[in-house]
Structures are given as structure tokens and as C-alpha cells.
BAVEXFI-16357 format. One record per residue: z, x, y of N, C-alpha, C in turn; residue in three letters. Coordinates in steps of 0.001 Angstrom, whole numbers. Atoms other than C-alpha are relative to their C-alpha. Layout:
% residues N
+---------+---------+---------+---------+---------+---------+---------+---------+---------+------+
:     nup :   neast :  nnorth :    caup :  caeast : canorth :     cup :   ceast :  cnorth : rest :
+---------+---------+---------+---------+---------+---------+---------+---------+---------+------+
:       Z :       X :       Y :       Z :       X :       Y :       Z :       X :       Y :  ALA :
...
+---------+---------+---------+---------+---------+---------+---------+---------+---------+------+
This chain:
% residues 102
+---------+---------+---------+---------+---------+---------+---------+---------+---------+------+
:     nup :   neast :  nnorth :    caup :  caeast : canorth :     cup :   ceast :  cnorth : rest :
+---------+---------+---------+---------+---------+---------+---------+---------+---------+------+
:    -249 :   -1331 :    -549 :   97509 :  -64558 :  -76607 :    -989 :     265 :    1140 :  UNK :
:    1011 :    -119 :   -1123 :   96209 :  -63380 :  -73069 :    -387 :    1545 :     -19 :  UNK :
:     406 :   -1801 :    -178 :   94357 :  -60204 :  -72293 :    -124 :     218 :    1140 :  UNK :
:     111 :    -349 :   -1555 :   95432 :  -58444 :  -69489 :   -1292 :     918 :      53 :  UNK :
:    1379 :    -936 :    -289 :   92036 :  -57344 :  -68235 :    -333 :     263 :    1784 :  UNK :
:     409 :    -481 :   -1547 :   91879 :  -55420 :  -64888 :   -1372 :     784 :     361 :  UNK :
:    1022 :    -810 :   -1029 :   89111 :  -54497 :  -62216 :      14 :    1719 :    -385 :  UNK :
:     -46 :   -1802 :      63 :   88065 :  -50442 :  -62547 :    -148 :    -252 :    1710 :  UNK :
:     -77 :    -257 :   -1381 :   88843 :  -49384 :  -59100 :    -407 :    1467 :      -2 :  UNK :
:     522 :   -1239 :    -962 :   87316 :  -46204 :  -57208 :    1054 :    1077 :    -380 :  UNK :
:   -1014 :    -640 :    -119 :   89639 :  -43532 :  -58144 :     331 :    1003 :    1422 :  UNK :
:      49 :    -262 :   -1191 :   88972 :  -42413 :  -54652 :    1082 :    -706 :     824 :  UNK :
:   -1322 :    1066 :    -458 :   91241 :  -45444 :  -53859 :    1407 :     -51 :     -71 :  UNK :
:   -1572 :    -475 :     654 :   94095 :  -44600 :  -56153 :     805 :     890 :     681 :  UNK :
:   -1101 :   -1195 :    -408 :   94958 :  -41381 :  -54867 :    -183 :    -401 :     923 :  UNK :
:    -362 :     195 :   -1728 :   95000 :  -42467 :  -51131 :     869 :   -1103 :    -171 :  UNK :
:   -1401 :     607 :     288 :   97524 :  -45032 :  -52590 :     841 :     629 :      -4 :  UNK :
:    -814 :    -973 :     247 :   99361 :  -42869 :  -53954 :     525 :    1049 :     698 :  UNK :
:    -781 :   -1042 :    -785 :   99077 :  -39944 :  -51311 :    1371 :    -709 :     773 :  UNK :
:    -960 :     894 :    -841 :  100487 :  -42896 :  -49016 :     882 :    -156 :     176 :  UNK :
:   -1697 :     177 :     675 :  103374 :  -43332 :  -50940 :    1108 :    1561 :     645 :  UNK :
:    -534 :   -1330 :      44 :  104310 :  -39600 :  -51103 :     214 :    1101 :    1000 :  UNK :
:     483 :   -1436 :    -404 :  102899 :  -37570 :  -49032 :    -156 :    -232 :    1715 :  UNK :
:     510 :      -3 :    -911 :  101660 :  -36940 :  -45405 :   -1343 :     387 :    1047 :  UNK :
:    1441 :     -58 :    -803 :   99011 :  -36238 :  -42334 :   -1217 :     771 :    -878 :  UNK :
:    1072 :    -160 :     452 :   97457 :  -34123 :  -44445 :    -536 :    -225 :   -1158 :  UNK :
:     226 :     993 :     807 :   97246 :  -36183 :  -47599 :   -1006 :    -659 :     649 :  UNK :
:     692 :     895 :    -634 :   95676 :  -38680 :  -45526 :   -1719 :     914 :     156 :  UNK :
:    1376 :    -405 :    -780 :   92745 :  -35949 :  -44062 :    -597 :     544 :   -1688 :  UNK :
:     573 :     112 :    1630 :   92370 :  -35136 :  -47968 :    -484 :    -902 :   -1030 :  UNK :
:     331 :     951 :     582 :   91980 :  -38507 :  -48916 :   -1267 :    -538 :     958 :  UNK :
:     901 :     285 :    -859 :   89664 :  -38750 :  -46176 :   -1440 :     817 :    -604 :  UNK :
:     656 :    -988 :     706 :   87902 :  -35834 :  -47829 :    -503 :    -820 :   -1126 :  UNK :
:    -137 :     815 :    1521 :   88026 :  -37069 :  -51359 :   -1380 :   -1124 :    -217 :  UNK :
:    1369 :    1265 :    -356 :   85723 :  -40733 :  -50064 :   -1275 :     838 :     495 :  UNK :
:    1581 :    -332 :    -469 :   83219 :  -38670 :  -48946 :    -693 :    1144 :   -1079 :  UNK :
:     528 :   -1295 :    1086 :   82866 :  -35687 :  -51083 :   -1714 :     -95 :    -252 :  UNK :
:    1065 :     300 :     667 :   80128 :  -37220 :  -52968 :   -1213 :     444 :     851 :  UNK :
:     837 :    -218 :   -1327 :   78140 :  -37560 :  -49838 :    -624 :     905 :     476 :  UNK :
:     150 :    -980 :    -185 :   78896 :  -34600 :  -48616 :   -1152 :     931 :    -943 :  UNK :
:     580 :   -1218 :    1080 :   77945 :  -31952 :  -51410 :   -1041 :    -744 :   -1246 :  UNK :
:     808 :     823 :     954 :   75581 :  -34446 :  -53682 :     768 :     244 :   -1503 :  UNK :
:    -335 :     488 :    1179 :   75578 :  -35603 :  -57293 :     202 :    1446 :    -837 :  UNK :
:    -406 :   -1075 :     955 :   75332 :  -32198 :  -59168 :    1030 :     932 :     456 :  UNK :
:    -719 :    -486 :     -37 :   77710 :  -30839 :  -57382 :    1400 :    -524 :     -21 :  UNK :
:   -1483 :    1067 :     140 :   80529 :  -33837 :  -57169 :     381 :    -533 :   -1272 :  UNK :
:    -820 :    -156 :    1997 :   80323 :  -33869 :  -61408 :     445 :    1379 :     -81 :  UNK :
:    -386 :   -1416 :     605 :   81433 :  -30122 :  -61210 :     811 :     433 :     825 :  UNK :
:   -1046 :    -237 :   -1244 :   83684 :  -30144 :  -57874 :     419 :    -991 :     480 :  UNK :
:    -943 :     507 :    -916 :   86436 :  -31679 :  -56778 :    1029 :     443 :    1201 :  UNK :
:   -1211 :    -902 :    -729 :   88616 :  -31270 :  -53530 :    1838 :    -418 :    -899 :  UNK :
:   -1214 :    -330 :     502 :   92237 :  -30601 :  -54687 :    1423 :    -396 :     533 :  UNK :
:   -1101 :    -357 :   -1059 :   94771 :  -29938 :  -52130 :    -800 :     794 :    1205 :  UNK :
:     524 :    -515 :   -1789 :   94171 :  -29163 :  -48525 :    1667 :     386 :     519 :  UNK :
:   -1093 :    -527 :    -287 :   97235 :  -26960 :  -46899 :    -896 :     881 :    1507 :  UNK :
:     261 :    -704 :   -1200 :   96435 :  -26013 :  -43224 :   -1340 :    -328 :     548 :  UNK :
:    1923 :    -202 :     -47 :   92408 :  -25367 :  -42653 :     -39 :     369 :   -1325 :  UNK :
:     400 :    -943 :    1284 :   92431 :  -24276 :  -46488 :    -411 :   -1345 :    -851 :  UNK :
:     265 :    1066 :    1183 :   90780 :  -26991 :  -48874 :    -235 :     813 :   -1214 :  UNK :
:    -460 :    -661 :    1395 :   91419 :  -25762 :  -52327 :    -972 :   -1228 :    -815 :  UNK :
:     855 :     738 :    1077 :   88500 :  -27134 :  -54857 :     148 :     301 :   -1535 :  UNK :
:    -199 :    -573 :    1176 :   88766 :  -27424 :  -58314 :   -1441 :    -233 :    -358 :  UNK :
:    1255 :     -14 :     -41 :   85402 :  -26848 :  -60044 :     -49 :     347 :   -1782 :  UNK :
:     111 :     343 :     849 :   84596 :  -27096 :  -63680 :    -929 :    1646 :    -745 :  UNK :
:     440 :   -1445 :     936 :   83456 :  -22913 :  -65028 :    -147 :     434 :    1324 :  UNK :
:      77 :   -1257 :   -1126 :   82712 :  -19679 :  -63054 :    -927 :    -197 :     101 :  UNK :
:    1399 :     139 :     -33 :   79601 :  -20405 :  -63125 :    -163 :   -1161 :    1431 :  UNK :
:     621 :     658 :   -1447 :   79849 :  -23010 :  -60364 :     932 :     446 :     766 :  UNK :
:    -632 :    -674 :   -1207 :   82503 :  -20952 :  -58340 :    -636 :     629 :     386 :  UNK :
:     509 :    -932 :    -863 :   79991 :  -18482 :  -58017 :   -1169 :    -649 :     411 :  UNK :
:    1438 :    1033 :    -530 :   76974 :  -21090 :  -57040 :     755 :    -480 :    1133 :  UNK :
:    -393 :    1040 :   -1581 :   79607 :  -22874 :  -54403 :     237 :    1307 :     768 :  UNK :
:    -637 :    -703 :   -1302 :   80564 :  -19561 :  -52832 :   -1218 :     398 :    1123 :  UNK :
:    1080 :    -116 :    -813 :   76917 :  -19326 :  -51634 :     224 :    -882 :    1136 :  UNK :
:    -125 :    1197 :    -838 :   77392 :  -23165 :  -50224 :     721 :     123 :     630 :  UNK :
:   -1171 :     514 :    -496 :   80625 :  -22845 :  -49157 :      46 :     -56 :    1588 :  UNK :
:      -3 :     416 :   -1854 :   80074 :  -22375 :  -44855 :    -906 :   -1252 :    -280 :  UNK :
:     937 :    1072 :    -552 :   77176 :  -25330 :  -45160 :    1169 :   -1140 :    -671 :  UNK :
:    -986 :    1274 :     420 :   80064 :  -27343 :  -47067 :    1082 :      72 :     870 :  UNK :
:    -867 :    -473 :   -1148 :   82636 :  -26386 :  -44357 :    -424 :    -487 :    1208 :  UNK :
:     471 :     308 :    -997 :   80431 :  -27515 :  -41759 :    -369 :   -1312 :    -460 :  UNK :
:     272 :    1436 :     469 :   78943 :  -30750 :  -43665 :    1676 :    -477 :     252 :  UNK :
:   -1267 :     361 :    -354 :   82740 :  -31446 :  -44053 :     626 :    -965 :    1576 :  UNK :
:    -387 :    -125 :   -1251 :   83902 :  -30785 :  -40418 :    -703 :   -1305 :     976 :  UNK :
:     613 :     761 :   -1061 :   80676 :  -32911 :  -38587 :     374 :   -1282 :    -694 :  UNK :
:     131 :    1589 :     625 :   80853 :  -35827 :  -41276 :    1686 :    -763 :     802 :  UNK :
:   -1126 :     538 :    -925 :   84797 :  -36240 :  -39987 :     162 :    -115 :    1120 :  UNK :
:     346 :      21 :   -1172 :   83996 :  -35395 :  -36449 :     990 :    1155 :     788 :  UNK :
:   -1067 :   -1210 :    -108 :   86493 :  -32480 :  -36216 :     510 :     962 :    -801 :  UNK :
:    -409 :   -1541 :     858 :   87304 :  -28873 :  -37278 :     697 :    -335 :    -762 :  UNK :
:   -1221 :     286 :    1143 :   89518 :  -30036 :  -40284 :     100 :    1124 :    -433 :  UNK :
:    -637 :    -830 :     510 :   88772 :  -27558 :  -42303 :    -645 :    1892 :     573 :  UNK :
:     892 :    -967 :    -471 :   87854 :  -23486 :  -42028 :     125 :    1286 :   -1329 :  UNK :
:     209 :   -1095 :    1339 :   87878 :  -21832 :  -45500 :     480 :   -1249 :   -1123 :  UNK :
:     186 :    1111 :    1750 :   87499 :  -23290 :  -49249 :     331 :     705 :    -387 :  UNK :
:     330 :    -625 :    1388 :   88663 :  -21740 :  -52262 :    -195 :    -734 :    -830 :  UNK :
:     551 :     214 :     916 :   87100 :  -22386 :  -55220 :     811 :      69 :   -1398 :  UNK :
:    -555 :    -758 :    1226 :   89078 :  -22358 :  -58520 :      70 :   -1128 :   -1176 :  UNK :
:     307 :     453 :    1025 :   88718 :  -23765 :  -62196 :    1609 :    -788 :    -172 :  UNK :
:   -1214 :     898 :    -115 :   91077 :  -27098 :  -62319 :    -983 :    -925 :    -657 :  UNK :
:     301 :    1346 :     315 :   90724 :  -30597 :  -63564 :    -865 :    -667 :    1224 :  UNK :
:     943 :     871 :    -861 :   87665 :  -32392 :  -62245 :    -124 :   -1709 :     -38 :  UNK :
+---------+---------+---------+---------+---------+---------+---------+---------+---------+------+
């Protein structure tokens, strides 16, 4: 008997498969998002926030209690701007914040 035993891949990877499949331009600038996050906003905040969906300039985060919606709404222009320079263009120009799967 064989054991199928696969690689753990990046789930950063997955969904930009997947948007690929499905979706469009702005899939892509969300999956663009997504690889960096981490980067962006550091470690205590990329175990308690994820981006979501992006629709226009609006990136929609999901974030893990109220307790860190109301800690990111402080961040939220320096994460708007980290964002924006790390891609090299105005992507986005407002976040909401709301309690989703991280």
C-alpha cells in the first residue's frame, strides 16, 4: 500500500490558483495583497487579520474579535499607505474591518 503524501503549500498560493481560475483583475490585485500582508502589517497582526475581498478601492478584512477591529481602526491609514507604496500604486483607499474567518 502507497501513501499519498503531499508538499504543504503557502496557502497564499492556493487562492491565487484558484482566484485565476474564477475570478478577475481584481482577484489578481487581492492575491497580490494576500503575499504580502504579512509584511505589510507584521506577525501579531497577520494571526488576527486577514484581507478578504477587495471591490473597487475597498479592501474588506476579516479580523478575529472586536477587540482587534477597534485596534486596526487606529492603523488603518498607515495600513492603506504601507499597502499602496509596497505595490507601487493607489490600489486601495478605505478598509473595513469585520469579524470573518482568519
Amino acid at each position: 500500500m502507497k501513501k499519498n503524501i503531499k508538499e504543504f503549500e503557502h496557502i497564499g498560493g492556493i487562492i491565487k490558483k484558484v482566484l485565476k481560475t474564477c475570478r478577475h483583475e481584481s482577484d489578481e490585485e487581492l492575491s497580490q495583497i494576500w503575499s504580502l500582508w504579512d509584511n505589510i502589517v507584521g506577525e501579531a497582526i497577520a494571526e488576527n487579520a486577514r484581507p478578504a475581498a477587495f471591490k473597487g478601492k475597498l479592501l474588506l478584512v476579516h479580523v478575529t474579535s472586536s477587540v482587534w477591529i477597534h485596534q486596526l481602526q487606529f492603523l488603518k491609514n498607515s495600513i492603506i499607505v504601507k499597502v499602496n507604496d509596497t505595490l507601487g500604486k493607489e490600489l486601495i483607499e478605505e478598509i473595513k474591518f469585520k469579524i470573518g474567518p482568519v
